[in-house]
C-alpha positions in Angstrom: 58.3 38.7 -19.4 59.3 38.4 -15.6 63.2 38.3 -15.5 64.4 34.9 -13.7 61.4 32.9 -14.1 62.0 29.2 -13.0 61.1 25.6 -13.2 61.8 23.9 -10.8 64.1 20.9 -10.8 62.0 18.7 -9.5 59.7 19.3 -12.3 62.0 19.1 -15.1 63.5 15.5 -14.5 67.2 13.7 -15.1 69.3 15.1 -17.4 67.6 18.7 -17.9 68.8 22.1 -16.4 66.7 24.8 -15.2 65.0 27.6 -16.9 67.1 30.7 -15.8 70.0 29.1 -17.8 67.9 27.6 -20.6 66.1 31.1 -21.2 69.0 33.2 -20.4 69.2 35.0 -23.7 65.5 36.0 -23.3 64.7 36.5 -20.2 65.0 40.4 -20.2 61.9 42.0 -18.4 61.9 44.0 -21.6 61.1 41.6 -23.7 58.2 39.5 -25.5 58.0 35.6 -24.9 56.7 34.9 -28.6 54.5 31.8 -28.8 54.1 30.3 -31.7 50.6 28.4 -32.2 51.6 26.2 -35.1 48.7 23.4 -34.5 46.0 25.3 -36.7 43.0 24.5 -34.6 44.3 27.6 -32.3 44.6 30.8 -35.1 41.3 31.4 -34.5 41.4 34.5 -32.6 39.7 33.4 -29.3 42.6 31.1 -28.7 45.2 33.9 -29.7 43.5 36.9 -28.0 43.8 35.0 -25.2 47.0 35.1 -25.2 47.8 38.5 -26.5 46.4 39.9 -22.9 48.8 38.5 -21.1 51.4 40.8 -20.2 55.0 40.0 -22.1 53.4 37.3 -24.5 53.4 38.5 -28.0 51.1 35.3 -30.2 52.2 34.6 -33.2 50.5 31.9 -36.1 52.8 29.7 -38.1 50.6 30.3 -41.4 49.9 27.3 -43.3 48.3 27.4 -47.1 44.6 28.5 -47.6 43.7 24.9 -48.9 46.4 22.9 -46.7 45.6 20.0 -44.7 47.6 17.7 -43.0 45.2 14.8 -42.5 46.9 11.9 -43.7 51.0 12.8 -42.6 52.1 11.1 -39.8 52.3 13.3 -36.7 54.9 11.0 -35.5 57.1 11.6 -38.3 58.8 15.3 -38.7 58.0 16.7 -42.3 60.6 19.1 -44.3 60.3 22.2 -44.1 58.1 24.2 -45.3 55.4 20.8 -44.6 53.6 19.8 -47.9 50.6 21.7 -46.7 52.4 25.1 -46.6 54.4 25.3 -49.4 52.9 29.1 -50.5 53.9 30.7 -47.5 57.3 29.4 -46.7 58.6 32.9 -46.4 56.3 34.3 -43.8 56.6 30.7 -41.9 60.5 31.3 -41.9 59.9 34.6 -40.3 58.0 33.5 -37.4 59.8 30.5 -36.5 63.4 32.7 -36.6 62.0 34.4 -33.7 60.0 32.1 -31.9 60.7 31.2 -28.6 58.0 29.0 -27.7 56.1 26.4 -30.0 52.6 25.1 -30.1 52.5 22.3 -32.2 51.2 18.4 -33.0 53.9 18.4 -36.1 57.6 19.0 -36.5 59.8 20.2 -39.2 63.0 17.7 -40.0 65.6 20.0 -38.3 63.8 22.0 -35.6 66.6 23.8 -33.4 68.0 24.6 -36.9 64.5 26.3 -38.1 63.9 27.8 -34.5 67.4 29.5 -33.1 65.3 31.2 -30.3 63.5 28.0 -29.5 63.3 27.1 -26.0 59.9 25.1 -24.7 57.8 23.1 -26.9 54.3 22.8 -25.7 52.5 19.6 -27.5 49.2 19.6 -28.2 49.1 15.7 -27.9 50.3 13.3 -25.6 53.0 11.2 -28.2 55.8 13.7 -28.4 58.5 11.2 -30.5 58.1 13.6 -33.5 60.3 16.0 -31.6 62.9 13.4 -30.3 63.4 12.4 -34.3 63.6 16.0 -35.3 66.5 16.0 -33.1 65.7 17.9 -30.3 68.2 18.2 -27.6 66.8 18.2 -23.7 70.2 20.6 -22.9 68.4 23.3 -24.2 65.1 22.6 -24.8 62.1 22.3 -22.4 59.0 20.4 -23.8 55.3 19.7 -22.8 53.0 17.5 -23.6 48.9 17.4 -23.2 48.8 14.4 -21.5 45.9 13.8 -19.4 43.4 16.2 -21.5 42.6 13.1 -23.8 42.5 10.3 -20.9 38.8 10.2 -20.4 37.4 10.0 -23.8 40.0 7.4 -24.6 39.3 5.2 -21.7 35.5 5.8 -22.5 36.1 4.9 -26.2 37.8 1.8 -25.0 35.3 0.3 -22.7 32.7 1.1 -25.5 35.0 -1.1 -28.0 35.3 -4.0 -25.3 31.8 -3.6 -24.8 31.2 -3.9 -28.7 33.4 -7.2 -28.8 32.4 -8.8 -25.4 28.2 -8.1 -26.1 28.4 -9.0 -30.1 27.1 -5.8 -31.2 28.3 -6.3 -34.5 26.5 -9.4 -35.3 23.4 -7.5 -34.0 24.1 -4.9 -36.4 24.6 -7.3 -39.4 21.3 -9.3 -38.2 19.5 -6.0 -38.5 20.8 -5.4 -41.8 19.6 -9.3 -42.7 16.7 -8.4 -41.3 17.3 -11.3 -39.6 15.4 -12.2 -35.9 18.3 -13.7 -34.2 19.0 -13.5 -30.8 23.2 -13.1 -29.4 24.2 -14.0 -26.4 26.8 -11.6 -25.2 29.7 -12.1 -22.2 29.3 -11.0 -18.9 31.6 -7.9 -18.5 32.0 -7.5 -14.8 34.7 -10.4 -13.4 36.9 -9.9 -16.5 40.7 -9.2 -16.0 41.9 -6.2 -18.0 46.0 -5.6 -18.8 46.8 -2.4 -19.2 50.2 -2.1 -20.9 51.7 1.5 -19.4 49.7 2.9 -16.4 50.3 6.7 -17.0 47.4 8.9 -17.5 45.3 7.1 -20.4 46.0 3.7 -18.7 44.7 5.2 -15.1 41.9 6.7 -16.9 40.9 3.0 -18.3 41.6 1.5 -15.1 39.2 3.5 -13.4 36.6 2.8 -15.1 36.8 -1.1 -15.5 37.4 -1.2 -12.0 33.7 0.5 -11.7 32.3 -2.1 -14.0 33.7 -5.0 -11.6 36.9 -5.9 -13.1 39.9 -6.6 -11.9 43.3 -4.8 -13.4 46.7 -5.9 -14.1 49.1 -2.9 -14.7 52.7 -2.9 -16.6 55.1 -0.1 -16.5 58.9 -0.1 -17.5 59.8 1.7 -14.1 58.0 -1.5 -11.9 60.3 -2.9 -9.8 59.9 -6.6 -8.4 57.3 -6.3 -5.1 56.3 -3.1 -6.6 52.4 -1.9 -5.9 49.7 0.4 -7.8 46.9 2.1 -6.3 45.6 1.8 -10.3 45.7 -1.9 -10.4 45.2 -5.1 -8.4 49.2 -6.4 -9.0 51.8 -4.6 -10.7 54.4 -6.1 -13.2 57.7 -5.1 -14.2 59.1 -5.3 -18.2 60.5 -8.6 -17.8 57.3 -9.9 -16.6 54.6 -8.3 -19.3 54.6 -11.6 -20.5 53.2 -13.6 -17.9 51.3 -10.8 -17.4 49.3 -11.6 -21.0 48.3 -14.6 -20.2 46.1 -13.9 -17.0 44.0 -11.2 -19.2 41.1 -11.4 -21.2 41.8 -7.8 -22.7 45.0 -6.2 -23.2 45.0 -2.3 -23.3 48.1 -0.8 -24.9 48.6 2.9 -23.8 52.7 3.0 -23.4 54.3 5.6 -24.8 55.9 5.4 -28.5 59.5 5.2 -27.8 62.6 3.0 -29.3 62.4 0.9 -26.5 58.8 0.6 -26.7 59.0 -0.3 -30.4 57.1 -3.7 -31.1 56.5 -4.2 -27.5 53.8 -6.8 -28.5 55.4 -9.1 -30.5 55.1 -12.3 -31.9 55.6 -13.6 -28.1 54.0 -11.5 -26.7 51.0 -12.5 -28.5 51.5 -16.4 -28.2 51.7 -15.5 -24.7 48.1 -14.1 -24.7 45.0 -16.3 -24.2 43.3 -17.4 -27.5 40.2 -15.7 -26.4 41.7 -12.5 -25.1 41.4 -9.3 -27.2 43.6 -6.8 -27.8 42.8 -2.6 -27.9 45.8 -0.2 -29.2 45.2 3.4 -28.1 48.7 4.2 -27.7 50.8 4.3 -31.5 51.0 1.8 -33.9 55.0 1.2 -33.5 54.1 -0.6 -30.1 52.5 -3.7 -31.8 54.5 -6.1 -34.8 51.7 -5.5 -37.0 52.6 -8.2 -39.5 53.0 -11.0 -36.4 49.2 -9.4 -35.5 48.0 -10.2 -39.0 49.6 -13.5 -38.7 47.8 -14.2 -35.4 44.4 -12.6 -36.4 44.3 -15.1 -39.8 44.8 -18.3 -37.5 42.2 -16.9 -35.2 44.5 -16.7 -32.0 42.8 -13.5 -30.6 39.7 -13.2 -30.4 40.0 -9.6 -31.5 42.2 -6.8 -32.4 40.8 -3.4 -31.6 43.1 -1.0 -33.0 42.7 3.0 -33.2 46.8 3.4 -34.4 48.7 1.7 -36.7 52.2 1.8 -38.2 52.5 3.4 -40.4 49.6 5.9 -40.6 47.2 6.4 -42.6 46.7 2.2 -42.6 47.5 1.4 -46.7 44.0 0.7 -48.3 46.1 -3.1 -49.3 46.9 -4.0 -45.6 44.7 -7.1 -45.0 43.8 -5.6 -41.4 41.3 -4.4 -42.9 39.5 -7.3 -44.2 40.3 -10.0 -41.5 37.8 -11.8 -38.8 37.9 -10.6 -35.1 39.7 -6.7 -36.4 37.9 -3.3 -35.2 39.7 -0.5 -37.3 39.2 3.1 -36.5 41.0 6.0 -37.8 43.4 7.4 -34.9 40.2 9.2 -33.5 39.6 6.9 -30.2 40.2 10.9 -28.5 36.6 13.2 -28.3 37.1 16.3 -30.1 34.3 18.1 -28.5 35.8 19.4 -25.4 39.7 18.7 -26.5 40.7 21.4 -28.3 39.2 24.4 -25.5 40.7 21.5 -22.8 44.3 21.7 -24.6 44.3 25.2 -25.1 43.6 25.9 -21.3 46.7 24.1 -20.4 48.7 25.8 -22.8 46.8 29.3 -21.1 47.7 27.7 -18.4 51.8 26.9 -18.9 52.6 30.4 -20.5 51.3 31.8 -17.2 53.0 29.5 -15.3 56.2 30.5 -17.0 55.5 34.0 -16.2 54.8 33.5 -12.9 57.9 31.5 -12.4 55.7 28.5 -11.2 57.1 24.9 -12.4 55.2 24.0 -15.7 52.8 21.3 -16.0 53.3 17.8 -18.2 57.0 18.2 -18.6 58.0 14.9 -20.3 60.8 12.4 -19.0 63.2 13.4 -21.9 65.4 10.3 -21.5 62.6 8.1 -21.7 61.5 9.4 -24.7 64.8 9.3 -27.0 66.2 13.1 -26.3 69.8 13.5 -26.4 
């Protein structure tokens, strides 16, 4: 590993300090930069050959049991450690995280800097990275990445299909067919419509761009929005104190903010009186974002004319919540993101980072700790 590689500050945000004095105990040109790929998706051996032929990068796989899985835990929430899915090998997971320097991970253990004393840079393999601000992460001393942007096209496709399926009535289609029942539907005309997208970073850009192309016209919120504020991503811009007045121009709302404490019920009971009756609603950001009991309370009075929701709070969705049985409510299974390309996609910008590290060039997707709770 190159001796005084650097980020540069620009790159790294309020509150953090640069590399050479974050890495300062490794950065001998002596020694390996161990990565550790904990997301499991990358122990196959093209991912870590990969990296093994970089110079000063020594891969190593957190090892997880031979039937684990961890469909069904919270990737928001950190786990104890050793997770419930790797409770064989708690040993040999011990061993590589003592000397890890760098993780590569969707999870996180309750007490991270306390499992990883050599940790430095965390390298996400999703775009929500509040799992590592509750594990107590600090930003003083840790640098983290996300993969945001990688997912921003299949999401944004995913939700035009959704408001396509709403506004065109494919579902009564589908249940005529089943009827076998001639009848024909008339669907709405999707061009003209006026989308709100709450949180114009990459997914919301990504959805903007393409409703744009099919003729409609976009409304943008973001926290940083200051009054008089413009967006090459949307037709008018609105601040936090104005999301409200926002909701009630749209005739879809698209939530893509990021999960923070600030963040946390953002729609609300207000915020959805403030919407138009007719308007429907698509959550492809986290489930925290929306007060999913005042949505149940809206969806059984029919005051939306749906909920489109792909994230929920908590997750898995409970088998008893009556989301799943209520008029106008599109549930999918936190899988709005295209897994064909994803995982080579995310892996390439982790390729990507380590070299950039090496090379001393400023890494890509370095999150705004503050904004997302680190201390």
């Amino acid at each position: 590993m190159k001796s005084g590689a650097t980020l540069l500050p620009d790159a790294i945000g309020p509150g953090r300090v640069e590399f050479p004095t974050l890495l300062r105990s490794i950065a001998l040109a002596d020694e390996n930069l161990v990565v550790c790929l904990s997301f499991t998706v990358f122990h196959d051996e093209r991912y870590v050959q990969r990296l093994r032929e970089l110079p000063g990068v020594e891969p190593v796989i957190l090892p997880i049991d031979p039937d684990g899985s961890w469909n069904g835990f919270d990737s928001g929430i950190p786990q104890p450690e050793p997770p419930p899915w790797a409770t064989s090998v708690a040993a040999e997971r011990r061993a590589v995280l003592d000397r890890a320097h760098v993780l590569v991970a969707l999870h996180s253990s309750e007490d991270l800097l306390s499992q990883m004393p050599q940790l430095r840079w965390i390298q996400g393999i999703g775009a929500g990275m509040e799992q590592f601000a509750r594990a107590g992460v600090g930003s003083e001393r840790v640098i983290v990445t996300n993969a945001s942007g990688v997912s921003s096209g299949s999401m944004a496709e995913w939700t035009v299909g959704r408001l396509l399926q709403v506004w065109k009535g494919f579902r009564t289609d589908d249940e005529n067919q089943r009827k076998h029942e001639f009848r024909r539907t008339h669907g709405r005309t999707f061009a003209g419509s006026t989308v709100g997208i709450v949180g114009l970073g990459n997914i919301g850009v990504a959805v903007a761009e393409r409703v744009r192309a099919l003729g409609c016209r976009v409304l943008g919120s973001k926290r940083s929005a200051s009054p008089g504020a413009t967006s090459e991503h949307a037709d008018a811009l609105y601040g936090p104190d104005q999301l409200h007045a926002m909701l009630g121009e749209c005739d879809a709302v698209v939530v893509a903010a990021p999960a923070t404490e600030q963040n946390r019920h953002l729609i609300d009971a207000k915020a959805l009186a403030a919407m138009r009756p007719d308007a429907v609603l698509v959550n492809v950001a986290r489930g925290s974002l929306i007060d999913q009991e005042a949505l149940v309370d809206v969806m059984r009075r029919g005051a939306l004319r749906a909920a489109v929701l792909d994230v929920f709070d908590p997750e898995p969705l409970p088998a008893e919540s009556p989301l799943w049985d209520l008029p106008g409510v599109y549930i999918s299974a936190h899988s709005s993101v295209a897994t064909d390309r994803y995982m080579d996609d995310v892996f390439d910008l982790v390729f990507d980072n380590v070299k950039r590290y090496l090379d001393g060039k400023p890494l890509r997707n370095v999150v705004n700790a503050e904004a997302l709770g680190f201390e």
